[in-house]
N, C-alpha and C positions, 0 to 999 in steps of 0.2 A: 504494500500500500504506500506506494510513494508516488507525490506530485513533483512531476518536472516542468512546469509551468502554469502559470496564472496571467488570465487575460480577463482587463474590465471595460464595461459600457457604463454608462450613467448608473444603471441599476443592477447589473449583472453582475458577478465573476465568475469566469468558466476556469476550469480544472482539468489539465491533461498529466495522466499518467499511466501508470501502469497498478496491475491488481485492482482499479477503484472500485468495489464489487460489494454489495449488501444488500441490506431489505428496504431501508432508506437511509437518509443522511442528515446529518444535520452540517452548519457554518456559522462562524462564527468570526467576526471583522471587528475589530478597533472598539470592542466590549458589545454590540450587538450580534443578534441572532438574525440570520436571514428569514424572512416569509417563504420563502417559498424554498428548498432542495431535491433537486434531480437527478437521480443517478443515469446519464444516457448511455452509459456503457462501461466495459470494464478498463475504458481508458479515458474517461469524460465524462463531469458531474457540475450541474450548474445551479449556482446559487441567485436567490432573484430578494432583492430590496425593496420593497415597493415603494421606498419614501427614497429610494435612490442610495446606493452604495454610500457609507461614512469613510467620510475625508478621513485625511493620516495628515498626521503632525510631524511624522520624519518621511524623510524621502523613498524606503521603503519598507512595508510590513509584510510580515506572512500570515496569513488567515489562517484559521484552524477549521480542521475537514472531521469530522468523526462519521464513519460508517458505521451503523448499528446492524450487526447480524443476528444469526441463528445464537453464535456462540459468545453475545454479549457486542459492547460496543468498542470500535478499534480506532485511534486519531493516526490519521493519514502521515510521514514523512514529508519533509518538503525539500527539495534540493534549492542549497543558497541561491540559486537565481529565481526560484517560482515565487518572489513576491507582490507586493501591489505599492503602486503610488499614487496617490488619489488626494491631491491637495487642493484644497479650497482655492477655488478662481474667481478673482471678485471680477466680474467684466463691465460691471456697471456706475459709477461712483460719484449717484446724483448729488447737488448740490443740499444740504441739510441745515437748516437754519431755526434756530429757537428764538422765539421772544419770552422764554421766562426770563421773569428780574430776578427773582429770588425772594427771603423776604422773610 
């Protein structure tokens, strides 16, 4: 059960490796739980955010994959490159103005 890489969309991370095989799964990113986990084969399992994948504070994190089988639950390996970087992009940076005085 080892991930050799990690690929993300806005709300996804997809998981390729080898062994990824059980009855379901679960993921687990930057302290949240995904909504949704998919095992699509024994070499790709995707995770779905529905409020959109959580940002990372370092440049890269590795997610944690737990497969739950028959014979209890097993946390996936990751090879040092299967991580994720997913840093907050502010692309908007309206003008913001207060008239509190204070008081």
């Amino acid at each position: 059960m080892t991930v050799t890489s990690v690929s993300n969309t806005s709300k996804k991370l997809s998981f390729v490796g080898t062994n990824l095989d059980g009855l379901d799964c679960q993921v687990f990113f930057e302290g949240l739980e995904a909504d949704v986990c998919s095992i699509q084969s024994s070499a790709s399992v995707e995770a779905t955010f529905l409020n959109g994948v959580p940002t990372t504070t370092v440049t890269s994190v590795s997610p944690e994959l737990i497969l739950n089988t028959a014979s209890g639950d097993h946390y996936a390996s990751f090879d040092a490159s299967a991580t994720v970087s997913n840093p907050l992009d502010i692309t908007n940076t309206p003008s913001i103005v207060s008239s509190f005085a204070g008081g």
